[in-house]
C-alpha positions as CSV (number, residue, x, y, z in Angstrom):
1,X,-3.3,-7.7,24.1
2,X,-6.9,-8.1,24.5
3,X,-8.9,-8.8,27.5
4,X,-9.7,-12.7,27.4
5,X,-13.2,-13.8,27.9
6,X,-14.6,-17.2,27.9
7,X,-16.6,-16.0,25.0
8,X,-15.4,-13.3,23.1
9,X,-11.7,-14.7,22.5
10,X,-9.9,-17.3,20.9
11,X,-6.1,-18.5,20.9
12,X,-4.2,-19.8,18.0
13,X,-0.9,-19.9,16.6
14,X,-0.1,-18.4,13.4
15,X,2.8,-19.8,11.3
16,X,3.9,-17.5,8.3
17,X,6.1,-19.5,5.7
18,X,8.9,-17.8,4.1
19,X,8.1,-16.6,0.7
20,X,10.0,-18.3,-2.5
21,X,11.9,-14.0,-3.0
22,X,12.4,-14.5,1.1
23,X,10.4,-11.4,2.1
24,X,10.1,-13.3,5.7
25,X,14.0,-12.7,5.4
26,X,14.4,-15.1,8.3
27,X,14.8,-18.5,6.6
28,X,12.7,-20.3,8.7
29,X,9.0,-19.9,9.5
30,X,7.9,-18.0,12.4
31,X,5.2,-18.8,14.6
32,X,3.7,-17.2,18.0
33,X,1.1,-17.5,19.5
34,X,-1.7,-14.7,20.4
35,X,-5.4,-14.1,21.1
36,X,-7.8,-12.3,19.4
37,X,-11.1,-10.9,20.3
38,X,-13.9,-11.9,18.0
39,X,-15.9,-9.6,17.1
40,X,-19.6,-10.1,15.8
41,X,-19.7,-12.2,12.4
42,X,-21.8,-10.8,9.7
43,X,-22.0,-13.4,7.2
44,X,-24.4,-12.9,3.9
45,X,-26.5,-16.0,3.3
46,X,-25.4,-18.0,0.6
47,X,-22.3,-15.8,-0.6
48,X,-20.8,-16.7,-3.9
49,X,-18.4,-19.4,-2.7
50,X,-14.8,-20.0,-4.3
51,X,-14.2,-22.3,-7.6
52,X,-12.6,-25.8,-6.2
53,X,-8.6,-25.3,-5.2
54,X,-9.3,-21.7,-4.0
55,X,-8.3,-18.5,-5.1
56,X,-4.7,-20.0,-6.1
57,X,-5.9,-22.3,-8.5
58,X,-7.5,-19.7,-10.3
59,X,-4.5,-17.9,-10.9
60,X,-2.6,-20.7,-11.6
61,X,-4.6,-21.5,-14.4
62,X,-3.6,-18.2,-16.3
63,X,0.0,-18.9,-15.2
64,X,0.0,-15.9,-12.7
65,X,2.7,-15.5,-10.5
66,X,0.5,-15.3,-7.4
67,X,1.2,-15.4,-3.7
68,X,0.0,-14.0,-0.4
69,X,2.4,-11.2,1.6
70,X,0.7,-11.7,4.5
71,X,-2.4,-12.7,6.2
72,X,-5.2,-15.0,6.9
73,X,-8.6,-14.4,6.0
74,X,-10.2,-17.1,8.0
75,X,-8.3,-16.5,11.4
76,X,-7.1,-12.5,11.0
77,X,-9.7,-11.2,8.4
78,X,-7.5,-9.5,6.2
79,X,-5.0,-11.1,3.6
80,X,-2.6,-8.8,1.0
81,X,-2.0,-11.2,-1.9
82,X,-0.2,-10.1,-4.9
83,X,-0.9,-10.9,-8.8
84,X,1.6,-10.4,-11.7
85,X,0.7,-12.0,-15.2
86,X,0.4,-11.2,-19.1
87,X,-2.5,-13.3,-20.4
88,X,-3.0,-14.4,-24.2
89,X,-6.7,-13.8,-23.8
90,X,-9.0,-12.3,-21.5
91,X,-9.0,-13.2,-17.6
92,X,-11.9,-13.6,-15.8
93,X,-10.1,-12.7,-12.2
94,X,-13.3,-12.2,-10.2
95,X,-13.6,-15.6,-10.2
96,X,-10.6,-14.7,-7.4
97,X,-13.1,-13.0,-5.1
98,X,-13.3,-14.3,-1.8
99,X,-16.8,-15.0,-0.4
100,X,-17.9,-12.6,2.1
101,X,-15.7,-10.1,1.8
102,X,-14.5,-6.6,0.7
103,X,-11.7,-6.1,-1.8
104,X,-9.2,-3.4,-1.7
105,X,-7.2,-3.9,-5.5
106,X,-4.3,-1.4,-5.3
107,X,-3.7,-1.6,-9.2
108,X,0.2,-0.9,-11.0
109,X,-0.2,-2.1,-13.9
110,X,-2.7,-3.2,-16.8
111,X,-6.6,-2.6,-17.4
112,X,-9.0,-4.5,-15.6
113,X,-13.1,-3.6,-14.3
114,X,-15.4,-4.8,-12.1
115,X,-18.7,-4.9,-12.3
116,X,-22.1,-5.4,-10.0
117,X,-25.0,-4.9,-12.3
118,X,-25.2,-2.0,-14.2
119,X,-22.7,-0.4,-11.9
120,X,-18.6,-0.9,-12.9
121,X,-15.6,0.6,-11.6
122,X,-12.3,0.5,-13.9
123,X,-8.8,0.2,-13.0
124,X,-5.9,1.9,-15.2
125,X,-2.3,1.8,-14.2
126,X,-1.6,3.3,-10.6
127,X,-5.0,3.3,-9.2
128,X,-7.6,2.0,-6.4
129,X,-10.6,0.9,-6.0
130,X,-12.7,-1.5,-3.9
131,X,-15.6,-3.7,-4.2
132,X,-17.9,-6.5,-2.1
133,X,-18.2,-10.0,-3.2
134,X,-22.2,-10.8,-1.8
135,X,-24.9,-13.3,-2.8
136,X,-24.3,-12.3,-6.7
137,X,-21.3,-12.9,-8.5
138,X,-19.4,-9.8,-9.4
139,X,-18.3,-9.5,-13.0
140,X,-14.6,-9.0,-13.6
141,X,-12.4,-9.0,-16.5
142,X,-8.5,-8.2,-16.9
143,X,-7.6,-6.7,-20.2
144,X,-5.7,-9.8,-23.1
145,X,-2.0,-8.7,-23.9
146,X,-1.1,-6.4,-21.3
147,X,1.5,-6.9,-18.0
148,X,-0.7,-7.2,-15.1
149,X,0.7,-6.5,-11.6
150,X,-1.4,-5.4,-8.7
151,X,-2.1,-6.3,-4.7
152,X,-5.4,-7.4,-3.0
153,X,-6.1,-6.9,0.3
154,X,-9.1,-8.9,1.1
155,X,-11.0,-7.3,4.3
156,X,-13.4,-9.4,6.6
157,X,-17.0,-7.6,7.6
158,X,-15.1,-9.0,11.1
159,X,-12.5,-7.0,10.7
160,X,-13.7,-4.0,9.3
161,X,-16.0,-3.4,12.1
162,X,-13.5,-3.4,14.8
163,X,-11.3,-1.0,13.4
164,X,-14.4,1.3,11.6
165,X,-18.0,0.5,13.9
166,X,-17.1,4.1,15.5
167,X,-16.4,5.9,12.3
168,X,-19.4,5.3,10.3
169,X,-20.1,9.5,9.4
170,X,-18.4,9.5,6.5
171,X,-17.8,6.2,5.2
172,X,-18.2,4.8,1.8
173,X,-21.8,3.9,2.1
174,X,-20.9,0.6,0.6
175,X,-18.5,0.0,4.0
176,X,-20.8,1.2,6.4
177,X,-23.6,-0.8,4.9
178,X,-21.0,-3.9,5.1
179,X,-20.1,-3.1,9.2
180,X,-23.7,-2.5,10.2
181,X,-24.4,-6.2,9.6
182,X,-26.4,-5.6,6.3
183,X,-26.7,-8.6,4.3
184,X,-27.5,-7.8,0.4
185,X,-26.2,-8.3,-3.5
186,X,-22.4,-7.6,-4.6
187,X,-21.3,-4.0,-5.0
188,X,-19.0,-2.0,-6.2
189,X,-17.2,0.9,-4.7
190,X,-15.1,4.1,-6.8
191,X,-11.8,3.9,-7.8
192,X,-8.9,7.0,-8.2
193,X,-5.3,7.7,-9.1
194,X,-2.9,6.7,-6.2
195,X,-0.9,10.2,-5.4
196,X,3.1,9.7,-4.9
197,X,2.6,8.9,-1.0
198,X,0.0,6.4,-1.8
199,X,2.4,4.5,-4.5
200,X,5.5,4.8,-1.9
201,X,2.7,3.2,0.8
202,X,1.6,0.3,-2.0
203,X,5.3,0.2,-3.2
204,X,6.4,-0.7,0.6
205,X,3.9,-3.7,1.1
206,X,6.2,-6.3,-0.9
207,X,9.2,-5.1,0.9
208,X,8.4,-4.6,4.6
209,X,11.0,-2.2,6.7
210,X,10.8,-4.0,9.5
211,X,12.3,-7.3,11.0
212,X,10.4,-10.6,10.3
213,X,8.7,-10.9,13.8
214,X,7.2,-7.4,13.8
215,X,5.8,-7.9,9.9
216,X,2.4,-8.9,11.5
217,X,1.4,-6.2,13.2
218,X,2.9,-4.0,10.7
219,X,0.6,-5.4,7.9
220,X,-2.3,-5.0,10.1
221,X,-1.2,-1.4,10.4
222,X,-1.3,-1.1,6.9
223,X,-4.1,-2.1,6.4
224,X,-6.4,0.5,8.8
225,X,-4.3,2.8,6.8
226,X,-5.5,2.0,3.7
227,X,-8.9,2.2,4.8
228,X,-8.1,5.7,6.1
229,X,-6.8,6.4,3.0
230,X,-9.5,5.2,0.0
231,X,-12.9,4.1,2.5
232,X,-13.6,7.4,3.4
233,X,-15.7,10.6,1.8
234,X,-15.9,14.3,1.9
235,X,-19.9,14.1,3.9
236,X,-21.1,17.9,2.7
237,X,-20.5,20.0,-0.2
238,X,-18.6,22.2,1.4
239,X,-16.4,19.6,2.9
240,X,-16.3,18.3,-0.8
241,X,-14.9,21.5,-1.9
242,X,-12.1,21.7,1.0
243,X,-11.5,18.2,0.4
244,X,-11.2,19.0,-3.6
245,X,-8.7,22.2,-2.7
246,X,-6.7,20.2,-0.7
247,X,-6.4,17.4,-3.7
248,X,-5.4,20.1,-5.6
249,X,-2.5,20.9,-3.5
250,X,-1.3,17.3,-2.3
251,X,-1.2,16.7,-6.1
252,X,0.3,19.5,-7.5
253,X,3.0,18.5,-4.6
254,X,3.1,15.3,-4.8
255,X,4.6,16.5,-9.0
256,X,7.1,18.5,-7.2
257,X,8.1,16.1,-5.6
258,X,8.5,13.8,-8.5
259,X,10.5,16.2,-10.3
260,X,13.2,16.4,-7.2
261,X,13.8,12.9,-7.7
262,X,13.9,12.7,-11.2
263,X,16.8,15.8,-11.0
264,X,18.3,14.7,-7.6
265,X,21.9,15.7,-8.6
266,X,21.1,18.8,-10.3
267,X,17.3,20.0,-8.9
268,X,15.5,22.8,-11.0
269,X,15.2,26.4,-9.5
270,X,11.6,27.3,-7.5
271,X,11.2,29.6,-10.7
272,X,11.3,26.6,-13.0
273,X,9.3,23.9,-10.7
274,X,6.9,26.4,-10.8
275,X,6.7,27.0,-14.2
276,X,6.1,23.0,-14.3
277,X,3.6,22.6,-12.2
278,X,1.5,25.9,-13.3
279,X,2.0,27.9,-10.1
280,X,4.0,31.2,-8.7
281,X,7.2,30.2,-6.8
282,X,5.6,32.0,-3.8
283,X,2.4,30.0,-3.7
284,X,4.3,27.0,-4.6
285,X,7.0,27.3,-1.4
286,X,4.2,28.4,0.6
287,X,2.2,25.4,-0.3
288,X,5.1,23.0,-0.3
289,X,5.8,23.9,3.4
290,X,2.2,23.8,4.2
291,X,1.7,20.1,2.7
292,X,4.9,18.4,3.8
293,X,5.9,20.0,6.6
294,X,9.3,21.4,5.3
295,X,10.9,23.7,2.6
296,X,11.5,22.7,-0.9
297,X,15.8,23.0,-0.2
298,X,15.2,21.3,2.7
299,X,13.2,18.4,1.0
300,X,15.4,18.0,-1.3
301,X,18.5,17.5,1.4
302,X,16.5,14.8,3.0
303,X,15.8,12.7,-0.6
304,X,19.4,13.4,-1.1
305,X,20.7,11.4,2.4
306,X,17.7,8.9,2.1
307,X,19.3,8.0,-1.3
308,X,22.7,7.9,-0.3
309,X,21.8,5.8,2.8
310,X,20.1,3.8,0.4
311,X,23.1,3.3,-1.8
312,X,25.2,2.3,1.6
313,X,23.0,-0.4,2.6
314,X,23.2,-2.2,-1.1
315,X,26.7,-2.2,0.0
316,X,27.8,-1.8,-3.7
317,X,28.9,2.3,-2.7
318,X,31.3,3.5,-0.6
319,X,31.2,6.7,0.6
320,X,33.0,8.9,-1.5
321,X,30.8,7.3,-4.1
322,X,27.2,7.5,-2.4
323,X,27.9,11.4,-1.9
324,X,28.4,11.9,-5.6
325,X,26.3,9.9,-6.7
326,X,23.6,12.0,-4.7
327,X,25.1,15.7,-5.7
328,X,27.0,16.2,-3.1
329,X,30.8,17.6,-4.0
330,X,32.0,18.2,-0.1
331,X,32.4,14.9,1.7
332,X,32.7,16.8,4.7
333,X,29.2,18.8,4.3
334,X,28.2,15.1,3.3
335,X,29.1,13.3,6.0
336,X,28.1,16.3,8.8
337,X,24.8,16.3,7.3
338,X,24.3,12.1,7.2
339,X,24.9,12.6,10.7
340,X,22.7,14.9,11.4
341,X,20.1,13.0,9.9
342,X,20.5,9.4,10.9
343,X,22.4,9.7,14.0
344,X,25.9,8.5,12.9
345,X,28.8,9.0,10.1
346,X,28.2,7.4,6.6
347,X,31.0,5.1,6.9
348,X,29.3,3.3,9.9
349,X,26.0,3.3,8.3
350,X,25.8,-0.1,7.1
351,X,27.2,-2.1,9.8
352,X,24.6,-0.1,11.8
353,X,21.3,-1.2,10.1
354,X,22.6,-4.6,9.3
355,X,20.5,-5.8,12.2
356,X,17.6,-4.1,11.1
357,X,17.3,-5.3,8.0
358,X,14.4,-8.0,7.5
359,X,16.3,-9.4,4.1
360,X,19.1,-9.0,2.3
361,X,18.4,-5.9,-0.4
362,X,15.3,-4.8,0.6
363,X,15.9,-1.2,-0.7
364,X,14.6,-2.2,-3.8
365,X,10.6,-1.3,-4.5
366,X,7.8,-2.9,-7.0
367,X,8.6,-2.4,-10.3
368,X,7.7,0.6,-12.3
């Protein structure tokens, strides 16, 4: 809770409506009440304003299926809002931009750029990128004929200051001119490939893990860790190299780790992974271990009980039928090692999480 202040604080209630799919999971809106410090407002003169009926009457006039996850702009300074449509012609989507603001578009699927003068980033499937709506209106087009499903998560100068002002070093210089209060043009960031733990992070933000009442703060967690993860930059050239070696790595792990769960049941030999992802068993174990924290053998035991557990909670496999399904042909190593990992025997499993669950089925991700 933050100090209150006669000056610095406000109190409001925020009332989040369950979602037509029920990812509030509660059946009834929620609302609490809670105060939040303002921090200083840097507002850019005459900022290109939204078209009449707001950012949803845009999209509904490409027949998106558009709606917001979570947030308020106004009162929170962040929103994550998420788009899924297949136009007949081209879309002009930045007429979606909110005024003031930064945009963090965490692309899945379908081409799209955006552009701020002679500068333009472009999104493919599975990448990032970020951009700032200012005085001039950015350019923005989505590609005619293609599936187009991504998530927004629109960031307040507000709010970007209180979670970056003591940060700054190496920040995007487009952020950092944002939190020092600079007032200028549109602009656009870079955009990259989302790595496996980046997808699994965008993959999660439709489907929250956590109960209904906590989904506020989790969000807000969410998003300072996307700004950890795409607003910052390597500030020397040797720090660019490091940074570059340990891409390197993280990628050529984050392909193992693709491969395991493509082969759960039957998992390719280190020789073989190796030979996949263009590296000597050695350096790859050694790297493995290094990047993730465990060994490959072990990994692949703990993708083997997350997807079992997973399989328990849909409440469509029993037991006997999780385990196989999963490669396991000992329900007794089975069900010692379930235990070991989450605390209590498979057969329990469900009734155990049934509490924890914020909606019924949420094991199931974005589509791929």
């Amino acid at each position: 809770m933050v100090r209150r202040t006669p000056t610095a604080t406000r109190r409001h209630k925020t009332q989040f409506a369950v979602n037509p799919d029920g990812c509030c999971g509660s059946g009834r809106p929620l609302t609490w009440t809670h105060v939040v410090k303002s921090p200083p407002a840097h507002r850019t003169p005459n900022a290109v304003p939204l078209p009449e009926g707001g950012e949803a009457a845009v999209w509904r006039a490409v027949d998106a299926r558009w709606r917001q996850l979570f947030g308020d702009f106004a009162q929170l300074g962040v929103s994550f809002e998420w788009h899924e449509f297949t136009p007949q012609q081209a879309v002009d989507w930045g007429r979606s931009f909110h005024p003031d603001s930064v945009e963090l578009c965490l692309n899945l699927a379908g081409a799209g750029d955006v552009s701020a003068g002679t500068e333009k980033v472009r999104f493919g499937p599975w990448t990032a990128g970020f951009y700032r709506q200012g005085r001039t209106p950015l350019k923005a087009g989505r590609t005619a004929g293609e599936a187009h499903r991504f998530i927004t998560v629109e960031l307040a100068p507000a709010f970007l200051s209180r979670h970056l002002q003591a940060v700054t070093t190496e920040l995007h210089p487009l952020i950092r001119r944002v939190i020092s209060g600079e007032q200028g043009d549109s602009a656009v960031g870079v955009t990259e490939t989302m790595n496996t733990r980046q997808r699994e992070l965008v993959t999660s933000l439709r489907q929250p893990p956590v109960l209904a009442s906590a989904q506020s703060i989790w969000y807000q967690a969410k998003a300072i860790e996307l700004m950890g993860e795409f607003f910052f930059q390597p500030a020397s050239v040797g720090e660019l190299f490091c940074h570059r070696q340990h891409r390197v790595a993280r990628d050529r792990v984050d392909a193992v780790i693709l491969l395991l769960k493509q082969h759960l049941t039957e998992p390719p030999s280190l020789e073989a992974i190796g030979k996949e992802v263009g590296c000597s068993p050695f350096y790859l174990s050694r790297t493995f271990s290094k990047e993730t924290g465990v060994t490959i053998p072990q990994f692949i035991r703990q993708l083997r009980l997350e997807r079992a557990a997973e399989l328990l909670r849909s409440g469509e496999y029993n037991v006997t039928e999780a385990a196989m399904e999963v490669g396991y042909n000992s329900l007794s190593h089975f069900s010692q090692a379930f235990h070991q990992q989450f605390g209590c025997c498979p057969g329990l499993y469900p009734v155990a999480t049934t509490t924890q669950r914020a909606t019924p089925g949420n094991h199931s991700g974005l589509e791929r």
